[in-house]
N, C-alpha and C positions, 0 to 999 in steps of 0.2 A: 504494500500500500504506500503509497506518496504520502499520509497524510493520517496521523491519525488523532481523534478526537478524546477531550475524557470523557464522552457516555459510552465511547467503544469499550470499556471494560465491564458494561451492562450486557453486551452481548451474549456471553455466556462467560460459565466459572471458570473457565483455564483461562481466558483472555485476562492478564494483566491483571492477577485476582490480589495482588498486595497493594492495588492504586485502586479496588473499588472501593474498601468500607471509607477511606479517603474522600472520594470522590458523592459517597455515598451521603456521608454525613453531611459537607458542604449543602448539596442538595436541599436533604431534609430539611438542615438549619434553615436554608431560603425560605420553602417552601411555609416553615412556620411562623418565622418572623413576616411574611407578608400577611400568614392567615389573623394572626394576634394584631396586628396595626390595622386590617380591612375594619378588625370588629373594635378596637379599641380606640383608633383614632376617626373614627364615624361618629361626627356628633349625634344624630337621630337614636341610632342603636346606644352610644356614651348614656345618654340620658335616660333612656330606658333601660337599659341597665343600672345605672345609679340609683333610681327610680327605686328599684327593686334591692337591692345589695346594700352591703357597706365592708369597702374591702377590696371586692373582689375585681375592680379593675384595674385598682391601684397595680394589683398584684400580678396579674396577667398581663398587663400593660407593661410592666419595669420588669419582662423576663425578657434575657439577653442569650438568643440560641446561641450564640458561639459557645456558652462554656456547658453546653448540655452535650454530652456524649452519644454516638451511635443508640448505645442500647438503651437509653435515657430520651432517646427521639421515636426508637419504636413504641408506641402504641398511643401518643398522642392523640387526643382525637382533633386533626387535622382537617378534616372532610366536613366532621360538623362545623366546625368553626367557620369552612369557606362557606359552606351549606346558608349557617346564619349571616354570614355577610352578603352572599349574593341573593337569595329567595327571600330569606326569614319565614323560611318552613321550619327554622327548628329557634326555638327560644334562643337567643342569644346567652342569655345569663348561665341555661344550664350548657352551653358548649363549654361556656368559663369556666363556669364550678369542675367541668368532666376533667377542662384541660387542670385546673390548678388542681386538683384530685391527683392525677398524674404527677406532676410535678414537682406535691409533696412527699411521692415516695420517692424520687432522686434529688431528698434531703432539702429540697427547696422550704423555709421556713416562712409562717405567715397567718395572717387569722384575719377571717370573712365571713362575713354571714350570706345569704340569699332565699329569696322568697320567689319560687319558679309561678311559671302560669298555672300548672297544677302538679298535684302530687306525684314522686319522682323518688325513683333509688339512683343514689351518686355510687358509683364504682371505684373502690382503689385498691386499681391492680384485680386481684379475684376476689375483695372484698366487697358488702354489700350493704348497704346502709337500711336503716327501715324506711319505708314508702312514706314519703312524706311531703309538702309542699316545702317547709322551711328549715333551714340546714345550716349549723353553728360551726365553725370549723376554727381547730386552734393546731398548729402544728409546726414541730421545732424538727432539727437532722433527723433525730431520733424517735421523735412520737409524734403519734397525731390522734387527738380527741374530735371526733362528730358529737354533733348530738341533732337530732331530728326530731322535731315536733309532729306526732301525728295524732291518729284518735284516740290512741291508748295511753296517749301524753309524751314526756318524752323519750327518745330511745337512743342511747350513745354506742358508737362503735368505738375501740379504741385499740391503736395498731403501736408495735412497741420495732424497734431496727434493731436487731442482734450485729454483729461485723457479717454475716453471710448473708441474713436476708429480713422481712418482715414477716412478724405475726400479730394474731390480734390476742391483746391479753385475758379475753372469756371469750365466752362459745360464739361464735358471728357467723351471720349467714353468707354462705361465699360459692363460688361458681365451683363446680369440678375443676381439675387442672390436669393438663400433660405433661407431661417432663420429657420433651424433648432437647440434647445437648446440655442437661444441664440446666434448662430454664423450665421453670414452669409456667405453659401457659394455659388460659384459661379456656375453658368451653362452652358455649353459648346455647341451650337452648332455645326454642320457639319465643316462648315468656320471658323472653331475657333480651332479644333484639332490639329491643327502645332503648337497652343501652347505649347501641352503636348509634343511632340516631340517625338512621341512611335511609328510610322510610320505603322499607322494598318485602316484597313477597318473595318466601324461600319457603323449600320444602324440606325444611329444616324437623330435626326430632324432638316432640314434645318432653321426653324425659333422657336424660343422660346417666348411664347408666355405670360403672365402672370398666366392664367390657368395652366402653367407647374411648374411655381414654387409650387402654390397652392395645387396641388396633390404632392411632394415631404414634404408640411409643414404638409397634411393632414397625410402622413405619419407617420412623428415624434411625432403629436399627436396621433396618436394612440399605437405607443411605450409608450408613457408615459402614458398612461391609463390605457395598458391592458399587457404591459409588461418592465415594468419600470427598470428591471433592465439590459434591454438592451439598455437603454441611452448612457450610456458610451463607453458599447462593439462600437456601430457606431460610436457613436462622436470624439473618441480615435484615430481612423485612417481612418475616410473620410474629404477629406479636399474637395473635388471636385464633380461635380455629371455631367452624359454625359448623356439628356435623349435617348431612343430608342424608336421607334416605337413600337407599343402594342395594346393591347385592354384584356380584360377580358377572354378571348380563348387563345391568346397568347401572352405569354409573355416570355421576357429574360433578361439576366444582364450576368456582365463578369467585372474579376477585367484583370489586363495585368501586367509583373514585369516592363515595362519601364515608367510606370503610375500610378505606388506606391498611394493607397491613394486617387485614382480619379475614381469612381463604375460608370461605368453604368449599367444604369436600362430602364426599360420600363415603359413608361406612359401610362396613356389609361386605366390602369386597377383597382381593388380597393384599397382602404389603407392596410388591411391586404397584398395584393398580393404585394404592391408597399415597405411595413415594410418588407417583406420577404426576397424578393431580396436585402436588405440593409443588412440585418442579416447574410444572404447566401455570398452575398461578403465579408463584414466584416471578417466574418470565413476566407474568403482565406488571406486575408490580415496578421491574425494571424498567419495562418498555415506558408506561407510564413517568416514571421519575428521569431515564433517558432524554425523555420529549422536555423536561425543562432545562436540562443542560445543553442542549443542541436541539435545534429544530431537526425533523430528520425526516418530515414531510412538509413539501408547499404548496400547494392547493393545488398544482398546476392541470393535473390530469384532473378531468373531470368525468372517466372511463368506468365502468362498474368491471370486475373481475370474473370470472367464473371460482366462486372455492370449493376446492374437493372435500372441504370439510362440512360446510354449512348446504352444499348444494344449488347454490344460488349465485347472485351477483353480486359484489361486496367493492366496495371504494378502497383504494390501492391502501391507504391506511389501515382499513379491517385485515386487508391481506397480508401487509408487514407483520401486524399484532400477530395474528395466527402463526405467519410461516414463525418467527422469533419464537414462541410457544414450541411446535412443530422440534426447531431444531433441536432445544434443552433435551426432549423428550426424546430424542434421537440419541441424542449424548448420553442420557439414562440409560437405554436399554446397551450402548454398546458397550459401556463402561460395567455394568453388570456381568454382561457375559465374559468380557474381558478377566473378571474378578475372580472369575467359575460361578457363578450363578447358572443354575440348568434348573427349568421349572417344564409347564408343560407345552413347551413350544411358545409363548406368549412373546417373549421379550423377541424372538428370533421372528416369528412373523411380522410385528410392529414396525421393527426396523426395518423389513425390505418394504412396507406400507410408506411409511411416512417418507422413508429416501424418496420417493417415487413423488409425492407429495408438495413433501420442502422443493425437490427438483423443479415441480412446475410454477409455485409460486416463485422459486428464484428469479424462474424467468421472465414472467413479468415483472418481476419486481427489477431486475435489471435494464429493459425496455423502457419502460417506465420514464417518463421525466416528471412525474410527481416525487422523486427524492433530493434529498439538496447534499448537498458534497458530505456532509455530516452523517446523513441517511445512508450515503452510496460507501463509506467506510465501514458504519455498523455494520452495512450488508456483507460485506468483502471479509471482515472478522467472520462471521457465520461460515462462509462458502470454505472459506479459509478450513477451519474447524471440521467442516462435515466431508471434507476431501473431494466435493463437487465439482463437475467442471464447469467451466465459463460457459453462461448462455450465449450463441452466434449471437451477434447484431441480427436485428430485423429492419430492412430500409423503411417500410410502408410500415403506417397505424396498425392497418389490418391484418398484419400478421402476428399482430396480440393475440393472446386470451379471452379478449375483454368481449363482455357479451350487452353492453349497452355505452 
């Protein structure tokens, strides 16, 4: 390549994997200092927020992403926050409360009160507060006292930092969790989704059971076995996991932008099927955070695609998303077999599928003058990687793919 960019090491895990979390963080920090200044330095939202609080913007407002770390930026909730800045579908106050929630478990100290539009559990971390409209918060490195007003009076949660981690000091109601690499993260049921505050329909599982966490850890073990060097690519930017209905026939997963960070997947099916879907979103989450470091589409084509995935005709943009998806998952299964993984043919049929696949999106996507120099090196990193070769030039339009 003549040229290369830093969201090229978004492209996949071997590409230049000790310049991503680098590269990563930057990002993120961007990304949330713009979303904390849309809502903090907004008078209409300031005042309604003030309106309601005392505290709590002072607080959110005078945070300084530079000195928050990687793993101290995952699971922000970033998406509400733009969410309430741009629609005001989602209360502004509780995006604040959610984010300063967060914030107090990476020791951030501070005390706030807030009075939401209605009654509301604040999350910290897999912590869970009682349902309540109005929510007292006092919280030093080391501790943090709620207290929530609701019908049965009030109800304090209170969370204590050991040096390794947080607990809460009496019995608290708190989400399931998985310990994947080391961290634990939380699990989200049905009844639990108005945490995220992304306001979407999933066919997600009304109860979580311990078996659910178990096929999510059985997961990451098998990451680390058979394709180790996609530990990081997930761990880097999943903070959250929502499971779905599934089984070995079918299955699905979906990342969303206003739940940055939080994959759902399908349970029910096997570790390879269940590592995939982590990989597969993971990839969007990149591509996503990619597109603010580098443009890496410019509107130019205005061509629909044929994709072998969706069966349809998709804007050279869906088709990037997908093939980038495509090739991680490519890198899964070969890296697998590579490791001696031998299951029941799955990983070995896959691969010669999607080769076939990635190949035809390559080529449009090569074709193509909807990418900008930025886009055309991401792409050259993937080709690079999957051993593909160079799609011929095409002189004429029509000897795209493109089906409108």
């Amino acid at each position: 390549m003549d040229h290369a960019y830093p969201a090229d090491c978004f492209s996949c895990p071997v590409q230049r994997p000790r310049q991503r979390p680098k590269v990563l963080t930057a990002a993120w920090r961007a990304r949330v200092q713009r979303a904390l200044r849309s809502l903090c330095e907004d008078s209409d939202i300031a005042r309604e927020v003030r309106a309601h609080s005392r505290g709590l913007l002072e607080l959110c407002g005078g945070v300084e992403p530079a000195g928050i770390p990687l793993q101290g930026l995952r699971g922000l909730p970033v998406g509400a926050l733009e969410l309430a800045a741009e629609t005001g579908a989602v209360d502004p106050a509780y995006a604040l409360a959610s984010a300063a929630a967060h914030l107090h478990l990476q020791g951030r100290a501070g005390s706030w009160s807030v009075r939401l539009r209605g009654p509301r559990r604040l999350r910290f971390g897999r912590w869970l507060t009682a349902v309540g409209a109005e929510h007292r918060v006092e919280a030093a490195a080391d501790f943090i006292e709620v207290q929530t007003r609701c019908e049965a009076g009030t109800v304090s949660l209170l969370l204590e930092r050991s040096p390794v981690s947080w607990s809460a000091r009496a019995r608290a109601r708190a989400l399931p969790a998985a310990r994947l690499w080391e961290q634990h993260l939380p699990l989200f049921a049905t009844q639990h989704l108005e945490l995220l505050q992304a306001h979407e329909r999933l066919e997600s599982l009304d109860e979580l059971t311990p078996q659910v966490c178990a096929e999510f850890e059985g997961a990451a073990r098998f990451v680390s076995l058979h394709a180790p060097e996609f530990v990081g690519w997930i761990r880097d930017v999943v903070a959250g996991l929502i499971p779905l209905r599934g089984s070995r026939t079918s299955t699905r997963s979906s990342t969303h932008p206003h739940r940055f960070g939080f994959v759902a997947a399908s349970v029910g099916c096997s570790p390879v099927q269940l590592a995939e879907a982590l990989v597969h979103e993971s990839s969007h989450e990149y591509f996503a955070m990619a597109e603010r470091v580098s443009e890496l589409v410019n509107g130019a084509d205005p061509l629909l695609y044929y994709s072998p995935l969706r069966k349809c005709g998709r804007p050279i943009r869906s088709i990037f998303l997908a093939y980038h998806a495509v090739v991680n998952m490519l890198l899964l299964y070969r890296a697998s077999l590579a490791h001696g993984y031998r299951d029941d043919g799955y990983c070995a049929h896959y691969s010669q599928h999607y080769r076939k696949v990635a190949g035809d999106m390559l080529g449009d996507l090569s074709r193509s003058p909807g990418l900008t120099p930025a886009g055309r090196s991401f792409l050259e990193c993937t080709r690079i990687q999957l051993q593909l070769p160079m799609p011929e030039p095409v002189a004429l339009a029509g000897g795209l793919r493109h089906v409108g």
